[in-house]
VOPAGU-2260 file (C-alpha; in pm, 1 decimal, decimal comma):
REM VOPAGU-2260
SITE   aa  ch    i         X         Y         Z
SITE  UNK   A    0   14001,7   11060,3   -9418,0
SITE  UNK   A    1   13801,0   11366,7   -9444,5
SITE  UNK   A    2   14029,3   11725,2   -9516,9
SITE  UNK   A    3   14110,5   11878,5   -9229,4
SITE  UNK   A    4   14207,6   12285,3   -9345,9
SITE  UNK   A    5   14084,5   12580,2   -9492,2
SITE  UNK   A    6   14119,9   12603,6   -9901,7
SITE  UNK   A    7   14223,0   12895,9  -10052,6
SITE  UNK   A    8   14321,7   13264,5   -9981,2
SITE  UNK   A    9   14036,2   13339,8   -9831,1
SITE  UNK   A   10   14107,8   13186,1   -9504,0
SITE  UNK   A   11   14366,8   13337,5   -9432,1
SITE  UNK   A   12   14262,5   13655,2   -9229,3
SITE  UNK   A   13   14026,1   13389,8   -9069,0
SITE  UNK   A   14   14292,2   13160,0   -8939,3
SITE  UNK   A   15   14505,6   13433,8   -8811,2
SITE  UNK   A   16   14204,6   13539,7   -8584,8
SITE  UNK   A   17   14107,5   13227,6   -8484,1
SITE  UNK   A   18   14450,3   13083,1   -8405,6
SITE  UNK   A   19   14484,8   13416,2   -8178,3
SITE  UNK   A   20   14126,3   13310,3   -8049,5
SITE  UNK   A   21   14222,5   12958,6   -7986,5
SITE  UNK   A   22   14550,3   13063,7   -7809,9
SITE  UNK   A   23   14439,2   13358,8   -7596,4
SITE  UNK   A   24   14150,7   13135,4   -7486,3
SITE  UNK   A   25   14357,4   12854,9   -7416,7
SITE  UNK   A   26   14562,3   13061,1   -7182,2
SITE  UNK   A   27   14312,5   13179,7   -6976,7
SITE  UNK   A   28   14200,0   12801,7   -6905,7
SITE  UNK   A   29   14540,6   12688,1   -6830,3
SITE  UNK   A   30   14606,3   13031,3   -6586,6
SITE  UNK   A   31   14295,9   12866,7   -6414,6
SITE  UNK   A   32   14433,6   12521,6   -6371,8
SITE  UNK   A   33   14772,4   12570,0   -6318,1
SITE  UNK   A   34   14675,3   12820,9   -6002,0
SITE  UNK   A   35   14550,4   12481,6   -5873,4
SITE  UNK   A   36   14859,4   12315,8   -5931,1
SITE  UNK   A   37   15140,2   12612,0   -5790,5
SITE  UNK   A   38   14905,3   12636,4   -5477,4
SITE  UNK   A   39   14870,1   12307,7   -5415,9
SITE  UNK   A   40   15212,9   12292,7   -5393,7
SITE  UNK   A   41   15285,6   12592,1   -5168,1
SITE  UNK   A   42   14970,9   12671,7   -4934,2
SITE  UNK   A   43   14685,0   12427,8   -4975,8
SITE  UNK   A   44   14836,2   12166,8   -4744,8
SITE  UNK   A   45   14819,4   12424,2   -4461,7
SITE  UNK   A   46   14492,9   12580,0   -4536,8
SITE  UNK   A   47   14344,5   12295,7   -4640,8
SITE  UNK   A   48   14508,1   12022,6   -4454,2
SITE  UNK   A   49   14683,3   12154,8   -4159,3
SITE  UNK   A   50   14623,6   11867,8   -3916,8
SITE  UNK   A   51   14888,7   11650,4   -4162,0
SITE  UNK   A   52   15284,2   11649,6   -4175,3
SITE  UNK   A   53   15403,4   11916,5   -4384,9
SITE  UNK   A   54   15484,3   11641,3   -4661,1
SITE  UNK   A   55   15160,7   11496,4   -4534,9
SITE  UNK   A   56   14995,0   11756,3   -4625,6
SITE  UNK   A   57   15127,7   11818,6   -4968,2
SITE  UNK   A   58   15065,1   11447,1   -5041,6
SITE  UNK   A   59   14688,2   11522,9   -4956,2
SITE  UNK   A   60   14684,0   11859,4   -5184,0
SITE  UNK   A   61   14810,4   11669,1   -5471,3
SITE  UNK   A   62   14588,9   11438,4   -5428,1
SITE  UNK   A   63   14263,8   11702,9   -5456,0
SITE  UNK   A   64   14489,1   11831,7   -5780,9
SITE  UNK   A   65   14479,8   11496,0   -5900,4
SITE  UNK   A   66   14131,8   11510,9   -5896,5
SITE  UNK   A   67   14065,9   11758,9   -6165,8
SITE  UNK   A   68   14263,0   11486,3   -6388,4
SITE  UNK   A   69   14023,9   11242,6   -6349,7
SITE  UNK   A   70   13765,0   11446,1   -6399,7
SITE  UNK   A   71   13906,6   11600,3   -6779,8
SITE  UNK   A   72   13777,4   11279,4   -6957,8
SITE  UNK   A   73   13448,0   11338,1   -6801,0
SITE  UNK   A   74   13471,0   11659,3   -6987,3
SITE  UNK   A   75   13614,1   11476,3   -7321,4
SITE  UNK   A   76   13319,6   11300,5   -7352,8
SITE  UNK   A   77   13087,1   11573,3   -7301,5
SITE  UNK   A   78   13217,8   11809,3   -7480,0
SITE  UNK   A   79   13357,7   11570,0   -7756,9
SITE  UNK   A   80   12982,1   11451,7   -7818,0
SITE  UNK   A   81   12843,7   11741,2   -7833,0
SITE  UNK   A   82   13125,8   11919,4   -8030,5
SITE  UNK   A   83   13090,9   11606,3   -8313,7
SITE  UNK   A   84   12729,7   11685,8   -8323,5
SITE  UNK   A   85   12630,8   12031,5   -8273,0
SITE  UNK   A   86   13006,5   12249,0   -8350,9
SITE  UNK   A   87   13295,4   12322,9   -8209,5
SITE  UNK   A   88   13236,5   12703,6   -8116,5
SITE  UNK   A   89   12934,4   12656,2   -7890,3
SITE  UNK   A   90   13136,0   12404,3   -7649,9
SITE  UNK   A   91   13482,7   12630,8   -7665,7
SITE  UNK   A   92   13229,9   12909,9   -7485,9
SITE  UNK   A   93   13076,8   12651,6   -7262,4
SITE  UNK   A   94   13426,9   12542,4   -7124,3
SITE  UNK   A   95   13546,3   12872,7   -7090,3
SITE  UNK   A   96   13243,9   12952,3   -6854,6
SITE  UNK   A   97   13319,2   12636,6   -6656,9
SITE  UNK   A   98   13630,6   12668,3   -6593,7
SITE  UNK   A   99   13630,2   13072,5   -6497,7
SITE  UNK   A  100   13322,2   13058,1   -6227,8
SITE  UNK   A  101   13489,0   12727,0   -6113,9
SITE  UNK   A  102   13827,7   12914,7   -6067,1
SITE  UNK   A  103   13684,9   13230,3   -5905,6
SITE  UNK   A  104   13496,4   13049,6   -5643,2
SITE  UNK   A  105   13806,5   12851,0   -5500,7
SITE  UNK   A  106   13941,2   13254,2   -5436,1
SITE  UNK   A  107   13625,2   13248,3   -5207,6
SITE  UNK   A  108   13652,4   12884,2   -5008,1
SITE  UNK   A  109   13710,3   12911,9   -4645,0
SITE  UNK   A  110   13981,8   12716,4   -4476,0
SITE  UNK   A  111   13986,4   12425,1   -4264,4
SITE  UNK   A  112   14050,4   12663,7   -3948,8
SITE  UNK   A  113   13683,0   12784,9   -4042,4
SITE  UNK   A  114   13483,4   12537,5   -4152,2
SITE  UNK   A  115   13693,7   12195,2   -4075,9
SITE  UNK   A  116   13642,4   11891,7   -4331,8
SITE  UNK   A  117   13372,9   12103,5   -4549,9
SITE  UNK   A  118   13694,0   12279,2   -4644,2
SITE  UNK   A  119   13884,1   12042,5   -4884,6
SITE  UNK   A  120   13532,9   11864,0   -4996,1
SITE  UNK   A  121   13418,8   12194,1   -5169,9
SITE  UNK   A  122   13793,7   12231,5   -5287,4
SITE  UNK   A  123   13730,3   11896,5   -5410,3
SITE  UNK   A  124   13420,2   11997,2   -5601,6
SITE  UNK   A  125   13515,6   12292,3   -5791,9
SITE  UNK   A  126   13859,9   12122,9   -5897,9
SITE  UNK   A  127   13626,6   11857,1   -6021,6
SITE  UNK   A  128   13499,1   12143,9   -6199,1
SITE  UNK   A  129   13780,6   12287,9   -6313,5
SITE  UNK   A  130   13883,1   11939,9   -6462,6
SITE  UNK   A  131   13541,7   11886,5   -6679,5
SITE  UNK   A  132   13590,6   12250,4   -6782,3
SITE  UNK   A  133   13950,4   12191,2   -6931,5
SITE  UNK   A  134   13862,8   11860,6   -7029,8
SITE  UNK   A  135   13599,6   12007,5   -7282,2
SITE  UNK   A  136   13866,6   12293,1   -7367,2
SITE  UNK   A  137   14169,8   12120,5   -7571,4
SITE  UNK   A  138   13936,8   11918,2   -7799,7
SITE  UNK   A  139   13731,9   12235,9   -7957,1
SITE  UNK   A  140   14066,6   12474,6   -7905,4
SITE  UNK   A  141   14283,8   12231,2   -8134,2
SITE  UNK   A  142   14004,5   12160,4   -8411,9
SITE  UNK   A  143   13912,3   12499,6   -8459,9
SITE  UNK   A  144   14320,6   12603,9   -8553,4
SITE  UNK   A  145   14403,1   12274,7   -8696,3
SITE  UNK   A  146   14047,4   12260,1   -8881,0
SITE  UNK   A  147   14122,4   12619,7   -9040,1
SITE  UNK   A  148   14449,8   12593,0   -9101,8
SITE  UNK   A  149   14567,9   12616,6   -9496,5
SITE  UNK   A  150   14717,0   12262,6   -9609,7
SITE  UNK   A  151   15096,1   12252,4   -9479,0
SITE  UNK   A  152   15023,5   12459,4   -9238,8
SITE  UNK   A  153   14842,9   12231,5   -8930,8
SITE  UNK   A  154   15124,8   12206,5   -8719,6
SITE  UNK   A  155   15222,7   12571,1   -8691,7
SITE  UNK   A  156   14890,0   12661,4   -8669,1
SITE  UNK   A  157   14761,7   12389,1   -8464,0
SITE  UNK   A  158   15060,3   12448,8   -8198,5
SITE  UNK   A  159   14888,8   12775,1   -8105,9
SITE  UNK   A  160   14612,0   12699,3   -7873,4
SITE  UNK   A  161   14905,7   12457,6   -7738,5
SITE  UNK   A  162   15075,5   12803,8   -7662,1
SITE  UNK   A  163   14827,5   12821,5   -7449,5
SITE  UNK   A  164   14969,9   12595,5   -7169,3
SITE  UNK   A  165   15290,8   12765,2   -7153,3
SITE  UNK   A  166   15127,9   13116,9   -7124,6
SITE  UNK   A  167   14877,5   13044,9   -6877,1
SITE  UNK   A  168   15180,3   12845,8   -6655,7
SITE  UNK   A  169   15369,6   13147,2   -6691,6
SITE  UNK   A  170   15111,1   13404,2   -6609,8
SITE  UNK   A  171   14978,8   13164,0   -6310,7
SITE  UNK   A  172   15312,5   13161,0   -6153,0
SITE  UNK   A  173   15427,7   13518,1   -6193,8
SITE  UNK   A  174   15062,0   13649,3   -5997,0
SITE  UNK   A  175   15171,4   13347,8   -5757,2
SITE  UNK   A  176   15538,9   13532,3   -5744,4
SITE  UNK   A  177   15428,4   13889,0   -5718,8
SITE  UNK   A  178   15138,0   13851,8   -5473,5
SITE  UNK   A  179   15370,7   13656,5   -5253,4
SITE  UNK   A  180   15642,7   13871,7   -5304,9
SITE  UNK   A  181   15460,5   14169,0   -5204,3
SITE  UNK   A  182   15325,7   14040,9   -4866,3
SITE  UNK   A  183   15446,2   13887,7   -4555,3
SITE  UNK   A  184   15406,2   13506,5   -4605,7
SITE  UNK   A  185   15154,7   13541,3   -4303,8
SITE  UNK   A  186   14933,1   13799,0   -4496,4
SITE  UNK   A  187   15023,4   13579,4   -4778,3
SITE  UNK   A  188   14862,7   13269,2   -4626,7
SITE  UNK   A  189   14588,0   13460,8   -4497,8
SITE  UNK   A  190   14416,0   13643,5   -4784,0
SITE  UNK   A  191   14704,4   13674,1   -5010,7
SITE  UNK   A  192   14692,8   13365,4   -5179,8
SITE  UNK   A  193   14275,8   13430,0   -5337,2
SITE  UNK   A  194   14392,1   13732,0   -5546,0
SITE  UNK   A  195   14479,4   13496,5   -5847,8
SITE  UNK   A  196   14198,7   13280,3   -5839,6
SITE  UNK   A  197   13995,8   13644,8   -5822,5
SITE  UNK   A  198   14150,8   13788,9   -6118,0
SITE  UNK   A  199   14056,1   13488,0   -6326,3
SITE  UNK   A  200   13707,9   13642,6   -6337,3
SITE  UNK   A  201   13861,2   13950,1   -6575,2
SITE  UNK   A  202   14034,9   13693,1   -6782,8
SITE  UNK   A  203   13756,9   13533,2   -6861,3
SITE  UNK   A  204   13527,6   13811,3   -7001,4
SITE  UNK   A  205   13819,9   13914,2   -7214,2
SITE  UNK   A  206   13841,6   13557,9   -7347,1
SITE  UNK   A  207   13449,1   13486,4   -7404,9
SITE  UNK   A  208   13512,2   13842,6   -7593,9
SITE  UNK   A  209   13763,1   13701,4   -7824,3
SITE  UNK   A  210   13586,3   13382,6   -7890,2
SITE  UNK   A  211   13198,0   13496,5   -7952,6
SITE  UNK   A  212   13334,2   13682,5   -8249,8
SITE  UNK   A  213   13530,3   13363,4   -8450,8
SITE  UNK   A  214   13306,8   13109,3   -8688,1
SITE  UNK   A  215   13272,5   12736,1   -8649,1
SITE  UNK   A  216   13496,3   12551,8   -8866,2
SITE  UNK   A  217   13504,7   12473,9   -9212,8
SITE  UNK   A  218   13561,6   12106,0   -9167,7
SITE  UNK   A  219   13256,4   12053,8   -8957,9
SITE  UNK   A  220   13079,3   12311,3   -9149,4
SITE  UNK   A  221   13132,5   12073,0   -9466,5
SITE  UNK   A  222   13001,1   11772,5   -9219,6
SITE  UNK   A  223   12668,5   12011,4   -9111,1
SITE  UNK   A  224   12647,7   12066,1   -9467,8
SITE  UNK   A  225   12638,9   11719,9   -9579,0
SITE  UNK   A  226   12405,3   11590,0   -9290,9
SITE  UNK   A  227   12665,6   11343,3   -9163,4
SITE  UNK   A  228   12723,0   11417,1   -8854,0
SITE  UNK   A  229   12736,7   11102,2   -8599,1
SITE  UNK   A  230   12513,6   11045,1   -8364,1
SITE  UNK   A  231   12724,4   10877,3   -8096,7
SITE  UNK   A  232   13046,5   10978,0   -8168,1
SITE  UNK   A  233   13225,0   10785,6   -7894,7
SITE  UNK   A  234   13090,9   10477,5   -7982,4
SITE  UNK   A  235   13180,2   10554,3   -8365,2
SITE  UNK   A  236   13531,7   10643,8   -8270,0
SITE  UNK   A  237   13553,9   10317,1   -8069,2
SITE  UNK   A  238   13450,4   10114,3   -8343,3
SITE  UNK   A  239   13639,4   10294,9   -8572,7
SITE  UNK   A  240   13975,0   10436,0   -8428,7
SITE  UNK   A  241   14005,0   10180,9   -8124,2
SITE  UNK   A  242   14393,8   10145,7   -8215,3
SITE  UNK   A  243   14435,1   10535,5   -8252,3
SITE  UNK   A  244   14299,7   10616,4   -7938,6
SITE  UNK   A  245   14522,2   10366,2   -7736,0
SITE  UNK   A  246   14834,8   10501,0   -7923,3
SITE  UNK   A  247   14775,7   10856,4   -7915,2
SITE  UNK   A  248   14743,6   10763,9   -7468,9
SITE  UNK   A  249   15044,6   10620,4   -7444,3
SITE  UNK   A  250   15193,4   10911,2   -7687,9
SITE  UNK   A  251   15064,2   11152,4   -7438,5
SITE  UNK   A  252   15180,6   10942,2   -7135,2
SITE  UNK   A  253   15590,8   11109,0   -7141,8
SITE  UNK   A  254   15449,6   11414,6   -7250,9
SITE  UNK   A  255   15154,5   11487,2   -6937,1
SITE  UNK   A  256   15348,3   11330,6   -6701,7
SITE  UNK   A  257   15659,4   11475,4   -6706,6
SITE  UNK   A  258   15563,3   11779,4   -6756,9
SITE  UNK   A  259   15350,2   11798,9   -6388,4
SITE  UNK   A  260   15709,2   11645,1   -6247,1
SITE  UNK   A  261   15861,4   11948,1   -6408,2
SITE  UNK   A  262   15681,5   12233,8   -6339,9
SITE  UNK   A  263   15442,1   12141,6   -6003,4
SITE  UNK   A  264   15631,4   11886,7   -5794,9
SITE  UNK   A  265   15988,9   12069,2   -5874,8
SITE  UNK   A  266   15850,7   12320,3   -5697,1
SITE  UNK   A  267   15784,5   12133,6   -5370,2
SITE  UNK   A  268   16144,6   11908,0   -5453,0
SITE  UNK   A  269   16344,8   12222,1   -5418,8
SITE  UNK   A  270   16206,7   12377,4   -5078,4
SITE  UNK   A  271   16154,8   12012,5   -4861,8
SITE  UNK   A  272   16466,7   11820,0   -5048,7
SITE  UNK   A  273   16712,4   12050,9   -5161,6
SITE  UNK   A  274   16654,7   12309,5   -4887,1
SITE  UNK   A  275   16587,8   12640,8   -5098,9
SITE  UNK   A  276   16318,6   12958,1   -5141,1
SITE  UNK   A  277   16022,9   12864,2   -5310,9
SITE  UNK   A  278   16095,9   13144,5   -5535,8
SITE  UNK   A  279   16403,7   12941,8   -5676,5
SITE  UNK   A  280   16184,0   12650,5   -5812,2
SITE  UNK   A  281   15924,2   12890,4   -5946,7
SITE  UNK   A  282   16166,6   13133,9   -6131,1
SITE  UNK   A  283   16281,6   12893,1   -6364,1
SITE  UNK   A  284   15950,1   12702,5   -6422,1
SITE  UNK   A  285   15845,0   13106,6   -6539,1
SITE  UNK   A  286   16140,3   13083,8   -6761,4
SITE  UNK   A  287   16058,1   12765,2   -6921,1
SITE  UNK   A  288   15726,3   12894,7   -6928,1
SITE  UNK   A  289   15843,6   13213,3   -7118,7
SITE  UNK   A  290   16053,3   12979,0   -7370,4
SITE  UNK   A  291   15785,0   12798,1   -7437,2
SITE  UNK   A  292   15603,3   13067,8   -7613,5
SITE  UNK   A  293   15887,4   13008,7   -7910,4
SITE  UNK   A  294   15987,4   12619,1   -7869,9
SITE  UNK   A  295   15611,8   12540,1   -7909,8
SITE  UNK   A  296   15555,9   12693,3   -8284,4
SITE  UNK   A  297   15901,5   12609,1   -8372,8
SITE  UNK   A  298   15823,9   12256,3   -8314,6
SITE  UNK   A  299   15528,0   12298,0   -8440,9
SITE  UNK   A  300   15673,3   12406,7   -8777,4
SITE  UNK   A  301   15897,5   12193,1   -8820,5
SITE  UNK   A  302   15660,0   11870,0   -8794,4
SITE  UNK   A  303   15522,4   12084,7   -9133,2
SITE  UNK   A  304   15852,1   12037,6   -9275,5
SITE  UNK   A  305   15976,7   11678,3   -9151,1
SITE  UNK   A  306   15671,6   11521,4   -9024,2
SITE  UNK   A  307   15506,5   11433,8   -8699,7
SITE  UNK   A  308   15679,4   11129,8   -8587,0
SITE  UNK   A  309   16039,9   11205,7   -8560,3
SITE  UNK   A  310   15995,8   11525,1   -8410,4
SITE  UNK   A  311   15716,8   11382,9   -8163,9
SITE  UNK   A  312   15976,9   11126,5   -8062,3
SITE  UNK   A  313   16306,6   11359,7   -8023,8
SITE  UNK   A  314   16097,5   11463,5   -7724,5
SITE  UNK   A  315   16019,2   11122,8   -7607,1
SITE  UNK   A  316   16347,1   10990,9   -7606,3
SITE  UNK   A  317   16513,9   11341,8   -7475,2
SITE  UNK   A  318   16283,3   11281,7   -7190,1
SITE  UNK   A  319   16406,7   10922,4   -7124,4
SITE  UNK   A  320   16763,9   11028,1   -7127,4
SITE  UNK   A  321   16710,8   11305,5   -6917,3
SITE  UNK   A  322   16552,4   11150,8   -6611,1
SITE  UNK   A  323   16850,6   11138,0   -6382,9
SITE  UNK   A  324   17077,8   11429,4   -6496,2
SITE  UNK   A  325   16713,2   11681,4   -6413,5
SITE  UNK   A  326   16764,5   11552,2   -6029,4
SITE  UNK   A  327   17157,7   11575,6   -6042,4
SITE  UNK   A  328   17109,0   11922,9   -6147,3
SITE  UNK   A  329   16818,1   12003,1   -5905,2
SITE  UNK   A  330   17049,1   11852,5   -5604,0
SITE  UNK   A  331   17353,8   12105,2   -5703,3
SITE  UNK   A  332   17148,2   12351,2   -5483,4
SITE  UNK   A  333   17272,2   12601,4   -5741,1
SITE  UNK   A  334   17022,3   12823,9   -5883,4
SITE  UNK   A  335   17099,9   12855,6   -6270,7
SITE  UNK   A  336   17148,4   12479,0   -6268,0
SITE  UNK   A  337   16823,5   12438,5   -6130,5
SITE  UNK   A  338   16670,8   12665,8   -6380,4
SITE  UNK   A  339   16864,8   12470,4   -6668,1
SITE  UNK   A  340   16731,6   12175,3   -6569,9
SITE  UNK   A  341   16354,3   12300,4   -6553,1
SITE  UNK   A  342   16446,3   12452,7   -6900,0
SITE  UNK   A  343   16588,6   12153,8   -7096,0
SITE  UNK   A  344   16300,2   11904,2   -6925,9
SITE  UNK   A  345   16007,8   12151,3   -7010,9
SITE  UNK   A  346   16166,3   12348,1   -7335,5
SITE  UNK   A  347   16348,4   12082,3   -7543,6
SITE  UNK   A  348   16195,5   11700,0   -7398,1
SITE  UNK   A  349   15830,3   11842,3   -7344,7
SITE  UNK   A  350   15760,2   12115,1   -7607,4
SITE  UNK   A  351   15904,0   11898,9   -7901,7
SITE  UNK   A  352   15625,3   11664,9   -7817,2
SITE  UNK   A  353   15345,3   11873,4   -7741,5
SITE  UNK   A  354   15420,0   12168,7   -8044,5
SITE  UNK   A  355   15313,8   11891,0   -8337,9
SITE  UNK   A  356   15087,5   11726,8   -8087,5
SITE  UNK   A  357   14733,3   11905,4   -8161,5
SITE  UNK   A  358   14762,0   11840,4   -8537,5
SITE  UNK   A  359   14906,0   11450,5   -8529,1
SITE  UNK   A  360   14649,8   11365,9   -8273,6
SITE  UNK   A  361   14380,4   11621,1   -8535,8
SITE  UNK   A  362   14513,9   11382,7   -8843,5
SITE  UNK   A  363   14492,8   11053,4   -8636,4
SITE  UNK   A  364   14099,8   11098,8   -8708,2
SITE  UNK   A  365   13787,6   11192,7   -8928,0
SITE  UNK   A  366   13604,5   11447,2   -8888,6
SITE  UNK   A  367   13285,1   11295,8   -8768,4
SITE  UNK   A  368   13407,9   11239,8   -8471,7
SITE  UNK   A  369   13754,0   11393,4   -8442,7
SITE  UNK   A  370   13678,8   11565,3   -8155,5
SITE  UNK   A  371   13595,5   11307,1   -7967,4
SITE  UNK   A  372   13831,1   11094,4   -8095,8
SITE  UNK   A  373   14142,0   11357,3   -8039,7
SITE  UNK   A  374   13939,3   11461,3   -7655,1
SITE  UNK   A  375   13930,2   11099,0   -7586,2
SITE  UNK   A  376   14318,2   10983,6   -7619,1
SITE  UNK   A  377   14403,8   11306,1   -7495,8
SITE  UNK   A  378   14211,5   11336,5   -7145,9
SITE  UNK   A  379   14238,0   10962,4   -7066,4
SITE  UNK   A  380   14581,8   10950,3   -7049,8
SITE  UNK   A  381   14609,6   11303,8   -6900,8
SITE  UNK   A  382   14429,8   11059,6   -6586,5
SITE  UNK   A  383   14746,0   10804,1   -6595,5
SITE  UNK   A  384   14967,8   11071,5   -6632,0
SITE  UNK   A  385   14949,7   11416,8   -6525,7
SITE  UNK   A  386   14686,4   11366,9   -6272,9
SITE  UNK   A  387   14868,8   11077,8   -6107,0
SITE  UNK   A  388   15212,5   11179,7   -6185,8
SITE  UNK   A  389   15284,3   11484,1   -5863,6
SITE  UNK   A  390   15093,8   11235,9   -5633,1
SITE  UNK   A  391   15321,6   10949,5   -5715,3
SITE  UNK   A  392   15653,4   11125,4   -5736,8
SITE  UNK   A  393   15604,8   11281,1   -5373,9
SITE  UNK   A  394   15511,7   10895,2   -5272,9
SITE  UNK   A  395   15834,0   10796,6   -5436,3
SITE  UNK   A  396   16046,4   11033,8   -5335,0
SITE  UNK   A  397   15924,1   11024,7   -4966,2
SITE  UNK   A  398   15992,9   10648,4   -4945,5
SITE  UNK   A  399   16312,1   10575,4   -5203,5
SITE  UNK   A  400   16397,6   10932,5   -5239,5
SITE  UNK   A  401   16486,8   11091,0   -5587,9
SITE  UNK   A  402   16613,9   10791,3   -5743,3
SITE  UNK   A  403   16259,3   10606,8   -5760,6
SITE  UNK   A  404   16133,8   10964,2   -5958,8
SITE  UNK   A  405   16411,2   10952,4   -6212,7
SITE  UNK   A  406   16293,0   10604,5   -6302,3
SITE  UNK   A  407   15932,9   10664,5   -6292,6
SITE  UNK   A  408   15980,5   10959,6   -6535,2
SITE  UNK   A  409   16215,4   10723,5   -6753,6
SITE  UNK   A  410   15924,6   10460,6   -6764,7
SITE  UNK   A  411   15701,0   10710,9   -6871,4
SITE  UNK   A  412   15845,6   10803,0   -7130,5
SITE  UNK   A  413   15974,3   10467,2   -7234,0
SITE  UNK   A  414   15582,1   10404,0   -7294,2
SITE  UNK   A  415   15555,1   10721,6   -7602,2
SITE  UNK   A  416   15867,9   10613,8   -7778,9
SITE  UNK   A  417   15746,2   10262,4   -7774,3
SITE  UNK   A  418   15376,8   10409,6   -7898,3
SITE  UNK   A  419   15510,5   10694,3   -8146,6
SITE  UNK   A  420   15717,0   10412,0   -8297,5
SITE  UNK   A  421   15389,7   10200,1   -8369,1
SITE  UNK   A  422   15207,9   10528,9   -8482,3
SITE  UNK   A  423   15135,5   10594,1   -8831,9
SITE  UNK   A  424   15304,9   10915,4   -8989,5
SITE  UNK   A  425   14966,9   11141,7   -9034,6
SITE  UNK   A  426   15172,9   11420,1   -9225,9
C-alpha cells in the first residue's frame, strides 16, 4: 500500500495548519447538518407538517432528515471521483459551498401555513443538498490530516476533522438553546427558529478562508507526480477493496447509528416519553458535545499507541452493553442521570469508535483511490444507519415502546464488533 504521511520536519508547521483547516471546516459542515437534525426534532413537524399527530409529525420530519442520508453517498461518489482524480483541496471547497448556500436557504423556506405541500418538498430538496454536500466533505477532510500527518501520528491527527462533528453538534444546539431561550416559544416558532440556519452564511466565509490557504496533499501529490492517478476510481476500488468497503459499513453501522439515537431522537424521547423541557435533552447532548472535543483525540492517540482494532471495538462492544441501562437512565426523569446517560453513550461507546476511525478507514486503502474507497464505506452505511436510525427508533418506540430501541441499538452494534473482529489491524 502506498504511504500515507508527510516525511520529515518539514511538515510539521504544515500539518498543524491543515489539521486546524480540516477541523474548523469540518465544524462548520456538521453546524449545518445537525441544525437539520435538532429542528427536526423540535419545530419542523409543526411548520412543516402540522396537519399530522404531534408524533405524526415528528415521524414525517425524520423522515425529510433521513433524506440527507441517502443522499451523502451520492456525494461519496462525486466527490470521491473527482477527489482520486483531480485533488483533494478543490472538492473540500466545493462541499463547503454546498453545504453553506444549502443551509442558509432552509432559514428562508416558508411554512406549510403559507405555501401548503410546496413547503416540505423544497425542505426536501435542500436537505438533499445538504446530504451531497457532507457526503463530499468527510472523504477530502480525513485525507488531507491523515495524508499529512508524520508516520505514528495518523490517528491523532486524523481524529481532528472528526472533532469536527462534536463541535458543530455543540455549536448547533447551543444557537438552538439560546435563540429559543431568548424568545417566547410562539416568536420562537414564528421567525425564531431561521436565525441558525442564517448565521451559517458567516461560518462559511470564515471556513472557505481557512481552507483556500492549505496545499493539496503530499500523498496525492506523489500520485499527480507519478501520472497514476485512476481513472474510475469506484470501479478500481470495487475491484480492488470489495471486502474493505463491506467491513469498514458494517464498522460504521454501531458507530452512525447510535450516535443519531443519542443525540437527535433523545431529544424528542425526553419531552413525548419521559414528560420533560426540551432544554433537558439538549443540555446534556451540549455536554457530550463539549466532551467530545477531548475523548475524540484521546482516542485518537491512543489507536497510535495500541492500534486501531481494540480501541475501535471498546466502543462497539460499550455500545452493545449499554443499550438498555441509556433508557433506564433516560426514564429516571432525573436530569443529571439523563445527562450521564447522553454522556457515556456519545463520550465513551461513540467517540472511542469514531476518534481512530478517519485513519483505520485512511489505511484500509491506496491512495489511488482512497478517497473513494474511505467516502464509499463511510456514506453507504451512514444510509443504513444514521439516516434510518431516528426514523426507526420513533417507529419502534411508538409501537413496542423503549424496549424495541434498546434492542435495535444492541443489534447495531452487534454488526461492528462482528466486522472490526474480521478487520485487518491497519496500524
Amino acid at each position: 500500500m502506498e504511504r500515507l504521511g508527510g516525511e520529515g520536519t518539514g511538515q510539521t508547521s504544515s500539518i498543524r495548519q491543515v489539521a486546524l483547516a480540516s477541523f474548523v471546516g469540518t465544524a462548520i459542515e456538521w453546524y449545518d447538518f445537525f441544525l437539520y437534525g435538532t429542528a427536526a426534532a423540535l419545530v419542523f413537524g409543526t411548520l412543516f407538517f402540522p396537519e399530522a399527530t404531534p408524533l405524526g409529525g415528528t415521524l414525517l420530519a425524520f423522515a425529510t432528515y433521513g433524506v440527507g442520508f441517502f443522499a451523502r453517498p451520492v456525494g461519496g461518489i462525486i466527490f470521491g471521483h473527482y477527489g482520486d482524480r483531480i485533488g483533494r483541496k478543490t472538492m473540500l471547497v466545493l462541499s463547503l459551498l454546498i453545504m453553506g448556500v444549502a443551509t442558509f436557504l432552509i432559514g428562508l423556506l416558508p411554512t406549510f401555513e403559507q405555501v401548503g405541500i410546496l413547503a416540505p418538498i423544497l425542505l426536501v430538496v435542500l436537505r438533499l443538498l445538504q446530504g451531497i454536500g457532507v457526503g463530499g466533505e468527510w472523504g477530502g477532510a480525513v485525507l488531507m490530516a491523515v495524508e499529512h500527518a508524520p508516520p505514528g501520528r495518523r490517528g491523532f491527527f486524523g481524529s481532528w476533522p472528526q472533532m469536527g462533528v462534536p463541535a458543530g453538534l455543540l455549536l448547533a444546539n447551543v444557537v438552538f438553546f439560546v435563540t429559543s431561550s431568548a424568545m417566547s416559544e410562539a416568536q420562537f416558532l414564528a421567525w425564531g427558529w431561521r436565525i441558525p440556519f442564517l448565521l451559517s452564511i458567516i461560518l462559511i466565509g470564515v471556513g472557505l478562508y481557512i481552507r483556500l490557504r492549505i496545499m493539496e496533499s503530499p500523498a496525492f501529490r506523489r500520485v499527480q507526480e507519478s501520472g497514476t492517478e485512476s481513472q474510475m476510481p469506484i470501479l478500481d476500488v470495487l475491484r480492488t477493496y470489495p471486502k474493505n468497503v463491506l467491513l469498514a459499513m458494517g464498522m460504521r453501522i454501531a458507530e452512525n447509528g447510535t450516535f443519531y439515537i443519542l443525540t437527535a431522537f433523545v431529544l424528542t424521547y425526553v419531552v413525548q416519553e419521559v414528560g420533560l423541557e426540551q432544554s433537558v435533552g439538549l443540555t446534556g447532548v451540549i455536554i457530550a458535545a463539549a466532551i467530545g472535543l477531548a475523548t475524540i483525540p484521546f482516542f485518537g492517540a491512543l489507536s497510535d499507541r495500541v492500534g486501531r482494532r481494540p480501541v475501535y471495538l471498546f466502543g462497539a462492544a460499550f455500545s452493545l452493553l449499554f443499550a438498555f441501562p441509556f433508557f433506564w437512565l433516560l426514564n429516571t426523569g432525573v436530569g443529571p442521570l439523563i445527562w450521564l446517560a447522553i454522556v457515556l453513550g456519545v463520550n465513551l461507546g461513540h467517540d472511542s469508535m469514531y476518534g481512530p476511525q478517519a485513519a483505520y478507514f485512511s489505511e484500509l486503502f491506496g491512495t489511488r483511490v482512497r478517497y473513494s474507497g474511505a467516502s464509499l464505506g463511510y456514506q453507504l452505511a451512514s444510509v443504513l444507519a444514521g439516516g434510518l436510525s431516528p426514523l426507526i427508533a420513533v417507529a419502534l418506540l411508538a409501537s413496542y415502546g423503549y424496549t424495541a430501541v434498546a434492542v435495535y441499538m444492541a443489534f447495531m452494534a452487534l454488526i461492528t464488533v462482528v466486522s472490526v473482529i474480521l478487520a485487518s489491524e491497519t496500524f
